[in-house]
C-alpha atoms as an extended CHARMM CRD file, in Angstrom:
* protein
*
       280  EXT
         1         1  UNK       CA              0.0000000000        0.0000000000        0.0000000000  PROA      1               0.0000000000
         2         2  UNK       CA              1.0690000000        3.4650000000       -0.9280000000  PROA      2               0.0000000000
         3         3  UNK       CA              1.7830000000        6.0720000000        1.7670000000  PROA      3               0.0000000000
         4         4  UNK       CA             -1.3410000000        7.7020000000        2.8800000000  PROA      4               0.0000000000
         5         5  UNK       CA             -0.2180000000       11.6310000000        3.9330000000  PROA      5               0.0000000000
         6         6  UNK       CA             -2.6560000000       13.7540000000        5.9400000000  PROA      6               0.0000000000
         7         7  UNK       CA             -2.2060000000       17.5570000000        6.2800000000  PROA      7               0.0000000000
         8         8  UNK       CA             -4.4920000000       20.5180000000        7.0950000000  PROA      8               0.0000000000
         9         9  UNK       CA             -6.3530000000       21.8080000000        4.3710000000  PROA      9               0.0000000000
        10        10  UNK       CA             -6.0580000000       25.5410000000        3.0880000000  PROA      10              0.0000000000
        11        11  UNK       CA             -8.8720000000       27.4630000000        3.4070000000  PROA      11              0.0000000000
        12        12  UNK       CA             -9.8540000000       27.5050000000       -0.1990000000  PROA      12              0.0000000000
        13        13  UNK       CA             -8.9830000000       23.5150000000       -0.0230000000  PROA      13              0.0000000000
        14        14  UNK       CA            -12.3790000000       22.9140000000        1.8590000000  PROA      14              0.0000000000
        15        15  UNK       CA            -14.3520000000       23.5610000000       -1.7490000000  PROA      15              0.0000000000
        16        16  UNK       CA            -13.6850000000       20.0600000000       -1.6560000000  PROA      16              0.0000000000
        17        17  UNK       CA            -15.1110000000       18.9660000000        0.8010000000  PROA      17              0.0000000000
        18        18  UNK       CA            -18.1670000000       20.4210000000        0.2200000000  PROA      18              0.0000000000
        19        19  UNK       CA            -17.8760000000       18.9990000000       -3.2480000000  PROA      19              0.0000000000
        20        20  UNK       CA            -17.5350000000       15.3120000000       -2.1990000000  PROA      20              0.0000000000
        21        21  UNK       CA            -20.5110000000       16.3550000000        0.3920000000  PROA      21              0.0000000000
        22        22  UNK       CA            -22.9400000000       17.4450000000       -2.2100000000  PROA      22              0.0000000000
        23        23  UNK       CA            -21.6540000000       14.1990000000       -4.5990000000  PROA      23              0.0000000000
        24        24  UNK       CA            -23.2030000000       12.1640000000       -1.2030000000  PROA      24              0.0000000000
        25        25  UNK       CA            -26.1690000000       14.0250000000       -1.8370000000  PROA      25              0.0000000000
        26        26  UNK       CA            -25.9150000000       15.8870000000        1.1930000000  PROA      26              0.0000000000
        27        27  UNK       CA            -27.0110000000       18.8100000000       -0.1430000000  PROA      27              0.0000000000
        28        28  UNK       CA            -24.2870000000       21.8390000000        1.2200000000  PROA      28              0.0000000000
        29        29  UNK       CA            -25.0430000000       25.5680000000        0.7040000000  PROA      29              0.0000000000
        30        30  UNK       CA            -23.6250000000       27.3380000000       -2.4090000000  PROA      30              0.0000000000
        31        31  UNK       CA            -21.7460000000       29.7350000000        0.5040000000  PROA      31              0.0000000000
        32        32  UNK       CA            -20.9310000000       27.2290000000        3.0840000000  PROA      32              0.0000000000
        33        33  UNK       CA            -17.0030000000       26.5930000000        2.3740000000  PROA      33              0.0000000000
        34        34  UNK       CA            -15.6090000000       30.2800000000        3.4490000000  PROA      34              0.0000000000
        35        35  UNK       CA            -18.1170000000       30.4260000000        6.2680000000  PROA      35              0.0000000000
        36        36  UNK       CA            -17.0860000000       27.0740000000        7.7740000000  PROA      36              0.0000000000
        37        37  UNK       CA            -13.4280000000       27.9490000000        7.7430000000  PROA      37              0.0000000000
        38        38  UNK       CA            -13.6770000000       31.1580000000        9.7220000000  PROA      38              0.0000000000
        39        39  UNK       CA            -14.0670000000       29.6550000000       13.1030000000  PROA      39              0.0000000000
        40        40  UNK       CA            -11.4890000000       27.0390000000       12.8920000000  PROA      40              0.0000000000
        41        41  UNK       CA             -9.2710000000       27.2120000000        9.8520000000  PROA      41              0.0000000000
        42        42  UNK       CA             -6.8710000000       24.3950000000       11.3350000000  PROA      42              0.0000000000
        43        43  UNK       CA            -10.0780000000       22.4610000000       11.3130000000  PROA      43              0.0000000000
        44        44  UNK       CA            -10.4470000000       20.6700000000        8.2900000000  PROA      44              0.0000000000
        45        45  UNK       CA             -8.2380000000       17.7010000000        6.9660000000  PROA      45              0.0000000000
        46        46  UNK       CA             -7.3410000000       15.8810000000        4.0680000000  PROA      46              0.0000000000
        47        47  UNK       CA             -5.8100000000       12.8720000000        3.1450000000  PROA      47              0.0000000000
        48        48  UNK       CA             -3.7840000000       11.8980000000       -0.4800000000  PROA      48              0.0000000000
        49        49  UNK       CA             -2.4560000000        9.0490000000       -1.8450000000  PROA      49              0.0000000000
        50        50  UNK       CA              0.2180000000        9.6790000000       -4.0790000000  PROA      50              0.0000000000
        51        51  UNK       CA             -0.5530000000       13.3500000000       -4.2330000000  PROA      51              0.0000000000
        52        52  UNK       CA             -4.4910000000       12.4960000000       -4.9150000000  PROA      52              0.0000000000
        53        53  UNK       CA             -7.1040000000       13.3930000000       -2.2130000000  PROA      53              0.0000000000
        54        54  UNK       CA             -8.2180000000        9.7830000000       -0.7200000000  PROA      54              0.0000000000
        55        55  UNK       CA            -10.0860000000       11.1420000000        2.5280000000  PROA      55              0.0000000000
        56        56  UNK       CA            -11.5790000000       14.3930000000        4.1340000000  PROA      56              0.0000000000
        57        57  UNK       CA            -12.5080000000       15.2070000000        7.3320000000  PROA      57              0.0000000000
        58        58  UNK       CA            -13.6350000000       18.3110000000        9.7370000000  PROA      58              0.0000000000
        59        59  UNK       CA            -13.0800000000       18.6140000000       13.5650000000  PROA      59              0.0000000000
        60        60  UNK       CA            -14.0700000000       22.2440000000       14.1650000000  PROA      60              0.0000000000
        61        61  UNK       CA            -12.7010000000       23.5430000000       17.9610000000  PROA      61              0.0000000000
        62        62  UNK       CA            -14.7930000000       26.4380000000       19.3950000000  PROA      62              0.0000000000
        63        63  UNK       CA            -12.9440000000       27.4370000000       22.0850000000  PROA      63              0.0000000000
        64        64  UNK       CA            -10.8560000000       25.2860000000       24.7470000000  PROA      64              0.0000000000
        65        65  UNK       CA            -14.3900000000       23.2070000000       25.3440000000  PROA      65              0.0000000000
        66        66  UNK       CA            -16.1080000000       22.0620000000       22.3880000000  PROA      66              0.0000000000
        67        67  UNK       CA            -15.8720000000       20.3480000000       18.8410000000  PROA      67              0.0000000000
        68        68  UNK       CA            -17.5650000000       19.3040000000       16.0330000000  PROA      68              0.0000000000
        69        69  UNK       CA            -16.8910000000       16.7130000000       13.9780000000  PROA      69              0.0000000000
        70        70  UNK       CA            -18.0280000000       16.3130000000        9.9360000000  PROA      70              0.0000000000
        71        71  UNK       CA            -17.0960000000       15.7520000000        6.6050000000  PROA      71              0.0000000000
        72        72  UNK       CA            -16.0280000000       12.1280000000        7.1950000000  PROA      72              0.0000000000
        73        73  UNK       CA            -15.5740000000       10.7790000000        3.4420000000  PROA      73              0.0000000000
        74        74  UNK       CA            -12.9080000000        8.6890000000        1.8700000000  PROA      74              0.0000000000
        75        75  UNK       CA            -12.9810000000        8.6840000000       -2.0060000000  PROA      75              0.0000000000
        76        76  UNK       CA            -16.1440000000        5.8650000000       -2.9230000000  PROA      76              0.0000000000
        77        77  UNK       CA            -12.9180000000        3.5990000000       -4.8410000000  PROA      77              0.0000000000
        78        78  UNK       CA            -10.1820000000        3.8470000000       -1.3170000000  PROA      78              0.0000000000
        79        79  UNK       CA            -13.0870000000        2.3310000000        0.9140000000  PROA      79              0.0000000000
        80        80  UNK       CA            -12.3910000000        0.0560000000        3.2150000000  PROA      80              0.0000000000
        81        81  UNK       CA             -8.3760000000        0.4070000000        3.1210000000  PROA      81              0.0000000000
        82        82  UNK       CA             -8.1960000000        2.0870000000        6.7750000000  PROA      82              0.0000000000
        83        83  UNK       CA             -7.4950000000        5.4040000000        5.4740000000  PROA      83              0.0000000000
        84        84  UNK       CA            -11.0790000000        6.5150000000        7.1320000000  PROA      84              0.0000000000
        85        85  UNK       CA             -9.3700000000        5.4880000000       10.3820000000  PROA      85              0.0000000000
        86        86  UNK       CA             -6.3660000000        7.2820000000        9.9510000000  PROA      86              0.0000000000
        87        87  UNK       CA             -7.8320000000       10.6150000000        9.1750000000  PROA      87              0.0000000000
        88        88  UNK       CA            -10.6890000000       10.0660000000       11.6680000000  PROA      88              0.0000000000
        89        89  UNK       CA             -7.9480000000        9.7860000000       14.2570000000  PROA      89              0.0000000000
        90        90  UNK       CA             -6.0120000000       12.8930000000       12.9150000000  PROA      90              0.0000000000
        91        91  UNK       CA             -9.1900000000       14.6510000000       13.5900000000  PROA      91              0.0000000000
        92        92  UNK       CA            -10.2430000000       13.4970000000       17.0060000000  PROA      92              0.0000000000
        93        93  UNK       CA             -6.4810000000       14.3950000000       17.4090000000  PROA      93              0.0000000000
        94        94  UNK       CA             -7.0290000000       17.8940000000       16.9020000000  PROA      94              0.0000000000
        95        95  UNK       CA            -10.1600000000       18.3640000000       19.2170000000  PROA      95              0.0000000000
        96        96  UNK       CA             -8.7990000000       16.6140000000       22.3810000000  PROA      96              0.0000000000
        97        97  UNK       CA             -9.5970000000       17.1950000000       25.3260000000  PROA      97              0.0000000000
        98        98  UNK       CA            -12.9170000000       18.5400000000       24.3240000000  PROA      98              0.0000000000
        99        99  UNK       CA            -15.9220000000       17.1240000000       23.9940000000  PROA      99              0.0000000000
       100       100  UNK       CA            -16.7190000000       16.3930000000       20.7100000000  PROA      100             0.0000000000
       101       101  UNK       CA            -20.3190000000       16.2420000000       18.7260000000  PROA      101             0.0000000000
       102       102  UNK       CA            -21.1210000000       15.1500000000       15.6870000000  PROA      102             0.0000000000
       103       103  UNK       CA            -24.2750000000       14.9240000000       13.2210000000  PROA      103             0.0000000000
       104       104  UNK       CA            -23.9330000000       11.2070000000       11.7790000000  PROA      104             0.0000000000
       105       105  UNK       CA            -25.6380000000        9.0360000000        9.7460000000  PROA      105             0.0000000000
       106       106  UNK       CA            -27.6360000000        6.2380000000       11.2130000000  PROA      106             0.0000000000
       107       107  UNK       CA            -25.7880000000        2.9310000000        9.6210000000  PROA      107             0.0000000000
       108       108  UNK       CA            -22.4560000000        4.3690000000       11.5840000000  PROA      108             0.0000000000
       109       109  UNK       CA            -24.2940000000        4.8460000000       15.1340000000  PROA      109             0.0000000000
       110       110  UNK       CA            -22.5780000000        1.7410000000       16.2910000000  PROA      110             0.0000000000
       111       111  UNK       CA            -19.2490000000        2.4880000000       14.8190000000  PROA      111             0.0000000000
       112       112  UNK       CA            -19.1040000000        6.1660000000       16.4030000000  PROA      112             0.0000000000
       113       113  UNK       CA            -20.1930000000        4.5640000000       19.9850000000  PROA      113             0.0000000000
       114       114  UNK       CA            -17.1210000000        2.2970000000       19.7420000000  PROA      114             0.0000000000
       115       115  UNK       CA            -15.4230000000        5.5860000000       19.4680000000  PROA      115             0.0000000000
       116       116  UNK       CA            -16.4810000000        6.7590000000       22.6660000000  PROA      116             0.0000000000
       117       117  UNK       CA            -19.5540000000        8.8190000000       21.0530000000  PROA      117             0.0000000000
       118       118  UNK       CA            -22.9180000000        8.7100000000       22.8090000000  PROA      118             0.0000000000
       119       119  UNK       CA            -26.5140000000        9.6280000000       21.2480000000  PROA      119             0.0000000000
       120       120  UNK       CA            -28.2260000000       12.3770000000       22.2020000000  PROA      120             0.0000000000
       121       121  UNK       CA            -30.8700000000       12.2350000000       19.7980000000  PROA      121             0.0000000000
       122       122  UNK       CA            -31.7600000000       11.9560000000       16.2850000000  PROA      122             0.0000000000
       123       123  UNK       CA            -32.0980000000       14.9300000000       14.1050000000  PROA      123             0.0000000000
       124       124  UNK       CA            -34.3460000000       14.8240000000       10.9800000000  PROA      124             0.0000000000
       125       125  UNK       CA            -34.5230000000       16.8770000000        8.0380000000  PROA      125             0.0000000000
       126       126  UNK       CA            -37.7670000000       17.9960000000        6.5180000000  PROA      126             0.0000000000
       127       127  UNK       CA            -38.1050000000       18.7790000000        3.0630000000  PROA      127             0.0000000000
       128       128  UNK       CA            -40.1510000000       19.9430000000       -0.0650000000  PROA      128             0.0000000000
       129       129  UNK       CA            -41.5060000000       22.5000000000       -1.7030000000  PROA      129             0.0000000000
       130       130  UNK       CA            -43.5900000000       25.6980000000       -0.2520000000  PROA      130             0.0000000000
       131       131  UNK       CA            -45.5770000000       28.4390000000       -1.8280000000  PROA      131             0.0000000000
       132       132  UNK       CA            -44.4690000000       31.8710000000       -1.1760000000  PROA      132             0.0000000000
       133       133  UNK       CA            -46.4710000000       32.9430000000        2.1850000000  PROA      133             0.0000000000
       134       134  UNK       CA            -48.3070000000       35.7800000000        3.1580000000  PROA      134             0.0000000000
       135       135  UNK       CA            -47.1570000000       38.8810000000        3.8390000000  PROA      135             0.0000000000
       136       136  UNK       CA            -44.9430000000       38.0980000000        7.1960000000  PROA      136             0.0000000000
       137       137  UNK       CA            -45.8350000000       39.9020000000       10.9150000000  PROA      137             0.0000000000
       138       138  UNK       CA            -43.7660000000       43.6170000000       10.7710000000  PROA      138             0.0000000000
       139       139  UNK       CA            -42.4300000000       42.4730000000       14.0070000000  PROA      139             0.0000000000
       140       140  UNK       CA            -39.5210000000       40.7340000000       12.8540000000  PROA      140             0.0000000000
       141       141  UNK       CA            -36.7260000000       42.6180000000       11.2420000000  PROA      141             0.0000000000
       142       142  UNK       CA            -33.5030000000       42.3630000000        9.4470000000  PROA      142             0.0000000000
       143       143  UNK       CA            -30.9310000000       40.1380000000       11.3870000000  PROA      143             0.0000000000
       144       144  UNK       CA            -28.3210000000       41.9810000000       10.2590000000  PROA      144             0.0000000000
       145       145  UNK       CA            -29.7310000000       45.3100000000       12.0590000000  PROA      145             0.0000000000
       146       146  UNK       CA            -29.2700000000       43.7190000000       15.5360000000  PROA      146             0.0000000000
       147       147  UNK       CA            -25.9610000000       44.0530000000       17.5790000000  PROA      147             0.0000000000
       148       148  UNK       CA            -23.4940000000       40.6740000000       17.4850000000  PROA      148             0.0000000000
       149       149  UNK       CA            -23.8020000000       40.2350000000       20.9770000000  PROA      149             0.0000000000
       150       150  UNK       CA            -27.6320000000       40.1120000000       21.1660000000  PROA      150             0.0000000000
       151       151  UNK       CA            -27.4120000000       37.1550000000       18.9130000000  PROA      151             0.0000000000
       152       152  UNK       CA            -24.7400000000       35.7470000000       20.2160000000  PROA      152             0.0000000000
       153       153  UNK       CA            -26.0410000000       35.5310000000       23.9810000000  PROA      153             0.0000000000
       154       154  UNK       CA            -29.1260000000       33.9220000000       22.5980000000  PROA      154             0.0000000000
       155       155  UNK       CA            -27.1030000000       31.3170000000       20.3890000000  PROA      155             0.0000000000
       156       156  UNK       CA            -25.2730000000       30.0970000000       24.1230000000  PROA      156             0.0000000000
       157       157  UNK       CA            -29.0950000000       28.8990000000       25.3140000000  PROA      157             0.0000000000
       158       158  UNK       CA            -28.9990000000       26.4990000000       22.4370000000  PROA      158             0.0000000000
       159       159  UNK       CA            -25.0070000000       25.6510000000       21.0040000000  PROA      159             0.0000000000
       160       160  UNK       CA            -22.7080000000       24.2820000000       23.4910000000  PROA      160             0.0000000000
       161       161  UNK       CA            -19.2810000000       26.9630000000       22.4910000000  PROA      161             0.0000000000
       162       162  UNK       CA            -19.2440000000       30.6720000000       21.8360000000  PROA      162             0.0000000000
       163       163  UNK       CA            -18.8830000000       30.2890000000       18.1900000000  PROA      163             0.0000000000
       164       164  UNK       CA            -18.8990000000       34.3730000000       16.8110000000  PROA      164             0.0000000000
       165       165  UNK       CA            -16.3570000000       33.6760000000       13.7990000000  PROA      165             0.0000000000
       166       166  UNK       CA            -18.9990000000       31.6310000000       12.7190000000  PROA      166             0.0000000000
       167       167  UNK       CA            -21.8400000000       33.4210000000       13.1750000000  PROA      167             0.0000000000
       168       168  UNK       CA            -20.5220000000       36.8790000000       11.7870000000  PROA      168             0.0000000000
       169       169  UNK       CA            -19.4020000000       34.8430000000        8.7270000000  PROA      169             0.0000000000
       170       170  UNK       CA            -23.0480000000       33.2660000000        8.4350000000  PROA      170             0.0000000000
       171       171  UNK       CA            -25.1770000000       36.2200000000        8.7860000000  PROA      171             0.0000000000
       172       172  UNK       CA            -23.0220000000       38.7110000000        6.3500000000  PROA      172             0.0000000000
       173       173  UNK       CA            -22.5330000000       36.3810000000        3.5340000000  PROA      173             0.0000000000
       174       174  UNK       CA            -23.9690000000       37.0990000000        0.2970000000  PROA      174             0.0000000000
       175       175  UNK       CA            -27.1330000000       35.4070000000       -0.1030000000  PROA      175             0.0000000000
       176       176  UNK       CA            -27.7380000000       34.6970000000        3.6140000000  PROA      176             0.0000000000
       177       177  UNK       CA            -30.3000000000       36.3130000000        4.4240000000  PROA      177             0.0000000000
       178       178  UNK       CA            -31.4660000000       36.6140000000        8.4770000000  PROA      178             0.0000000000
       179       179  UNK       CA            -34.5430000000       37.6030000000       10.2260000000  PROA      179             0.0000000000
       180       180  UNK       CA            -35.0930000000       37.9540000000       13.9220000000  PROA      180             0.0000000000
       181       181  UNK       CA            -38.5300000000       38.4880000000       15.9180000000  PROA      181             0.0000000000
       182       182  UNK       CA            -38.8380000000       40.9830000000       18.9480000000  PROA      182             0.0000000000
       183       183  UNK       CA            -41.0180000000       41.2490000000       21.6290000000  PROA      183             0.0000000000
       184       184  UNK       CA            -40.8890000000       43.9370000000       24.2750000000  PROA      184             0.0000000000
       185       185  UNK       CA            -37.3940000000       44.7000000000       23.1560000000  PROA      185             0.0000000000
       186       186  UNK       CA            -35.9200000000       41.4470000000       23.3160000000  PROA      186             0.0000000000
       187       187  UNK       CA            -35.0190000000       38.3530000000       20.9670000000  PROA      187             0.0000000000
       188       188  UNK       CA            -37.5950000000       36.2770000000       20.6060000000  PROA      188             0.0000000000
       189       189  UNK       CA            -36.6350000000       34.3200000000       17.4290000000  PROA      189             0.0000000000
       190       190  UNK       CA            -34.0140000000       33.8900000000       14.5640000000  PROA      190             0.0000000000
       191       191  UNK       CA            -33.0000000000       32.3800000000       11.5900000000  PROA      191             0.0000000000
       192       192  UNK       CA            -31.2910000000       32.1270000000        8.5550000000  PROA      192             0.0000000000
       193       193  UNK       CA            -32.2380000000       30.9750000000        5.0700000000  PROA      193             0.0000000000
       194       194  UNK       CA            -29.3620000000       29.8090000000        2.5460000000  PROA      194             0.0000000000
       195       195  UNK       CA            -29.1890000000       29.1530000000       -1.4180000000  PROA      195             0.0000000000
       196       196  UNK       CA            -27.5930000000       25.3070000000       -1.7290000000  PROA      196             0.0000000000
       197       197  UNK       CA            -27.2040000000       22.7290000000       -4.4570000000  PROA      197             0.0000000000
       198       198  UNK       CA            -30.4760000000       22.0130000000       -4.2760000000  PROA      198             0.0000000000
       199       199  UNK       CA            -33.4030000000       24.7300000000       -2.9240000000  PROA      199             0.0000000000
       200       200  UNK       CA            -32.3770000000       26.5250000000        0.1430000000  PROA      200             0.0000000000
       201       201  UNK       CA            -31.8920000000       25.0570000000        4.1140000000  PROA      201             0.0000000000
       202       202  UNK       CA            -33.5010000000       27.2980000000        7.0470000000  PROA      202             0.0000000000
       203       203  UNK       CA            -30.7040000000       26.9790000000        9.8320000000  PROA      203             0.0000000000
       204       204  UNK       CA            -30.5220000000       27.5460000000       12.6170000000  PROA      204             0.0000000000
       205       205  UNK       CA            -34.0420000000       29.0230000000       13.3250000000  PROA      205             0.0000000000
       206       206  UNK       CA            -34.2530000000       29.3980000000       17.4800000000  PROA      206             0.0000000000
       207       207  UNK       CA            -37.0700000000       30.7620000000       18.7260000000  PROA      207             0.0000000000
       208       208  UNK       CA            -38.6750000000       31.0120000000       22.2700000000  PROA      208             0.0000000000
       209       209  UNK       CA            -42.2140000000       28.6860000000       21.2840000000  PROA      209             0.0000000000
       210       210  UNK       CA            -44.0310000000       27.9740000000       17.8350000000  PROA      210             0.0000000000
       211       211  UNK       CA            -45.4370000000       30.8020000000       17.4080000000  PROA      211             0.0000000000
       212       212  UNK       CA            -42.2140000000       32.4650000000       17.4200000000  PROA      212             0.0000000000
       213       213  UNK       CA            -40.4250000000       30.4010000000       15.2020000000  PROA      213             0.0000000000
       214       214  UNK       CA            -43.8310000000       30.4670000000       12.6320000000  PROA      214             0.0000000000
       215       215  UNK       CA            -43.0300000000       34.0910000000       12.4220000000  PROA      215             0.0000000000
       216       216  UNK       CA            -39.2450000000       33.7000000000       11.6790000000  PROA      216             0.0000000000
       217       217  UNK       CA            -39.9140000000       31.1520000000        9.1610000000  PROA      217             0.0000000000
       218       218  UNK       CA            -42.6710000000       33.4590000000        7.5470000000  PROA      218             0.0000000000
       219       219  UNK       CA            -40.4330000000       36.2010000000        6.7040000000  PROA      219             0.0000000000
       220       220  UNK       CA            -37.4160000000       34.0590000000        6.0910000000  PROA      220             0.0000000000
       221       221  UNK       CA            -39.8900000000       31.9980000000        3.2500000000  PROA      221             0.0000000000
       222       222  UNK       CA            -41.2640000000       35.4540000000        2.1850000000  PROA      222             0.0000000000
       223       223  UNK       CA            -37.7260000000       36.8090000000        1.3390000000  PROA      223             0.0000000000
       224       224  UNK       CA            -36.9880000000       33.3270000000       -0.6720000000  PROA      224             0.0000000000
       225       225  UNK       CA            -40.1200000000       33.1780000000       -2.4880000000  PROA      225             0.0000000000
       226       226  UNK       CA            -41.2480000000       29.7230000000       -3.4910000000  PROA      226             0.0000000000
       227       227  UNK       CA            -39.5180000000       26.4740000000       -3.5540000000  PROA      227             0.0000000000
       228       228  UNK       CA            -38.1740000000       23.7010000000       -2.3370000000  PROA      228             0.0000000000
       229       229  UNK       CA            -36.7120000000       24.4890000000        1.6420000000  PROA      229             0.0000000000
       230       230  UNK       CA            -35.2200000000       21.8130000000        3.7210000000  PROA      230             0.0000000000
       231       231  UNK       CA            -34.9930000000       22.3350000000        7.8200000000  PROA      231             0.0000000000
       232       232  UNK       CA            -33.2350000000       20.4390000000       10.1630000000  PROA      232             0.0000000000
       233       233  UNK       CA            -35.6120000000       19.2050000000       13.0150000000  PROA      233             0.0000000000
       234       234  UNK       CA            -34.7710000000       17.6440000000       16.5900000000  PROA      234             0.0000000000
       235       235  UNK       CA            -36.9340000000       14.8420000000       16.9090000000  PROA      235             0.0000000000
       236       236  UNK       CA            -36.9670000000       15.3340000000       20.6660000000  PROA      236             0.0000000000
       237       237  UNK       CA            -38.6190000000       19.0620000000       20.0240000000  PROA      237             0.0000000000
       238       238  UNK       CA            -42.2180000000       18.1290000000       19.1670000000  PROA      238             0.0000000000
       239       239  UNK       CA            -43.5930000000       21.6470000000       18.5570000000  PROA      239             0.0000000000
       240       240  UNK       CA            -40.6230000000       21.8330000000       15.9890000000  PROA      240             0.0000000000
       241       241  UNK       CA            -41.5660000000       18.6360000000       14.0420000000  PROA      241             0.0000000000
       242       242  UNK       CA            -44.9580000000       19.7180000000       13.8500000000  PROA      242             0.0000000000
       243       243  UNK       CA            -44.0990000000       23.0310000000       12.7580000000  PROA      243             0.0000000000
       244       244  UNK       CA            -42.0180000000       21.2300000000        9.5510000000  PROA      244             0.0000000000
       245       245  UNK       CA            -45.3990000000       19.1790000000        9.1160000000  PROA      245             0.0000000000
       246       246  UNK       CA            -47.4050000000       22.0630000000        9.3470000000  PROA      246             0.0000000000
       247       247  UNK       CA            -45.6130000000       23.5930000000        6.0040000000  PROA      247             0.0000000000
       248       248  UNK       CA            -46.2680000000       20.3870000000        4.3840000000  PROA      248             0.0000000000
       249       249  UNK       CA            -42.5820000000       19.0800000000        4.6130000000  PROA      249             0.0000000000
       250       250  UNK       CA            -41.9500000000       14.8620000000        4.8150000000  PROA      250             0.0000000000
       251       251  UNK       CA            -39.2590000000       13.7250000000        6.6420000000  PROA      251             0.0000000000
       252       252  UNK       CA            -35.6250000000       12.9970000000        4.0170000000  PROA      252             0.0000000000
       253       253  UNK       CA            -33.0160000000       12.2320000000        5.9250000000  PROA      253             0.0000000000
       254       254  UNK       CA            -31.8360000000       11.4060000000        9.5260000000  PROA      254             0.0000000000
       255       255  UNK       CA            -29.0720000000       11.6030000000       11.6170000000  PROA      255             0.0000000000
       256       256  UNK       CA            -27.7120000000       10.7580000000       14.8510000000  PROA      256             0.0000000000
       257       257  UNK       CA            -26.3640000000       13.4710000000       17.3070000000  PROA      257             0.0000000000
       258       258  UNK       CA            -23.3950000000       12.3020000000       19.1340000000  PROA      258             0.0000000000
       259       259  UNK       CA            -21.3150000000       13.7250000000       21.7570000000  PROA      259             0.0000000000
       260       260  UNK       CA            -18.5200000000       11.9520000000       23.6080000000  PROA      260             0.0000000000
       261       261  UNK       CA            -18.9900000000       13.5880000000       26.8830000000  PROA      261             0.0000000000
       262       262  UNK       CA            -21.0790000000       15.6930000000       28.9490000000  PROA      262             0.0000000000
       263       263  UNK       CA            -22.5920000000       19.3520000000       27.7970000000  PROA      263             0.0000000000
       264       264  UNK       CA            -23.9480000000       22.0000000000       28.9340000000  PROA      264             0.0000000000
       265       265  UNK       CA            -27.5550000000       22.1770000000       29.2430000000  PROA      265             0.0000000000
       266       266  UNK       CA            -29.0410000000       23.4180000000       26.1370000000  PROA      266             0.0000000000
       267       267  UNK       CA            -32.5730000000       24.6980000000       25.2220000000  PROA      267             0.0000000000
       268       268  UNK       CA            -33.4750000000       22.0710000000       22.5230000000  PROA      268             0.0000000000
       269       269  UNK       CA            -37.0940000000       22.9020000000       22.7950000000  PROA      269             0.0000000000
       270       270  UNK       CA            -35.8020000000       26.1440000000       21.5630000000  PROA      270             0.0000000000
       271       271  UNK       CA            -34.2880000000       25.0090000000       18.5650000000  PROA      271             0.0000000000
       272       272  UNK       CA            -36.5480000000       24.4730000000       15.3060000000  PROA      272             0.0000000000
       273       273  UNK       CA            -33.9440000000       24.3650000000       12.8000000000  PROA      273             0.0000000000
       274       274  UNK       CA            -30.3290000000       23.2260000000       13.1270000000  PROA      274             0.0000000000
       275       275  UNK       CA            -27.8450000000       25.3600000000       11.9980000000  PROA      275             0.0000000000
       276       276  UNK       CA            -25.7280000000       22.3090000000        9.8040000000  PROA      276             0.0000000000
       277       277  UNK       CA            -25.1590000000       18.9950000000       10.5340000000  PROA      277             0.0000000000
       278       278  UNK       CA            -21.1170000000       19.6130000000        9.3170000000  PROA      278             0.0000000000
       279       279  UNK       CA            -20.1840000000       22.1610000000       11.9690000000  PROA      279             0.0000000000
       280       280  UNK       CA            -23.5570000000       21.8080000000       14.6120000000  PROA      280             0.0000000000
């Protein structure tokens, strides 16, 4: 067997990863390469064999706590060679000591739990097409119009890490587009919509009941127009999978959240949309 080598990737390396993503017909936003590299650039790995990329992975640190783990793909002709293994451990490498999560698909549950990983819960993503919705309540407004902080205090209820890299890079990006709700001054609800291979992805979309997050996703739809959406449910929030029902979305896809240690405790009833399974 030829020497496997595994490096870091360059920021404009992780293209590639989203590429092989979107070739497993995981559908990645058109955006979602620059944005995922501005928390963690020393995040993302690849593997080559004989100067060819075999294997990527992602093991994104926020902060001296937390990690997330994605991306895992070896090239469809290397499987099943051990180079998985090797990068995976490059990876876990990188995060140690903190506790790491992960988004992963079903089939690999038992794999990841020999790894240490335990499930949380399952997340499921909802998809198909909308019509454009009525005119959405004037109470929610540009996210971008609302300090950093604001939004980042309310992201801590529901995301383990401080992650504001992240966030600045999601909310500015061309084609984002965020809306957030107030009531009596304060956040009540947020989201973002996103353009991706494939219709757009709401994520994350936090919000303090249904109601809230109905108005989020009304003005969020309403600045899309029609199409196909896709959002990224908990299964343990009930309001939130009847909320994806409600718009007439079916279930497409499911994945198990994994962490390998304890977290905080988060507001899951809060969340109605995950931000992405590849970086949480």
């Amino acid at each position: 067997m030829n020497d496997l080598t595994i490096r870091h990737m360059q920021p404009d390396e992780i293209a590639l990863a989203v590429d092989w993503a979107a070739a497993e017909g995981w559908n990645p936003g058109l955006a979602d390469a620059p944005c995922f590299a501005a928390e963690d650039p020393q995040g993302f790995f690849i593997a080559e064999l004989d100067g060819e990329p075999a294997a990527v992975i992602s093991c994104v640190n926020y902060g001296a706590q937390f990690s997330f783990l994605g991306f895992y793909i070896v090239r469809p002709d290397l499987r099943g060679r051990g180079h998985g293994l090797k990068i995976w451990n490059a990876a876990i490498a990188h995060a140690r000591p903190r506790v790491i999560g992960l988004d992963g698909v079903v089939a690999q549950q038992a794999n990841y739990q020999k790894s240490g990983f335990a499930l949380a819960y399952a997340n499921v993503r909802y998809g198909g097409t909308v019509a454009t919705p009525s005119a959405p309540s004037g109470d929610t407004v540009a996210l971008t119009d609302l300090p950093m902080a604001l939004i980042e205090a309310d992201d801590a209820t529901v995301f383990p890490a401080p992650r504001p890299a992240f966030l600045r890079a999601w909310i500015n990006t061309s084609g984002h587009v965020g809306r957030a709700l107030m009531r009596d001054g304060k956040l009540a609800g947020w989201g973002v919509i996103r353009p991706c291979r494939t219709g757009r992805k709401i994520g994350p979309l936090v919000a303090d009941d249904r109601a809230g997050a109905e108005a989020v996703l009304a003005a969020l739809l309403a600045s899309a127009g029609s199409g196909e959406v896709f959002l990224d449910v908990p299964a343990v929030n009930r309001d939130a999978v009847a909320l994806a029902q409600a718009l007439g979305l079916s279930p497409v896809f499911e994945t198990a959240r994994m962490y390998t240690g304890t977290i905080p405790s988060l507001r899951i009833d809060r969340v109605f949309g995950v931000t992405t399974f590849e970086l949480g």
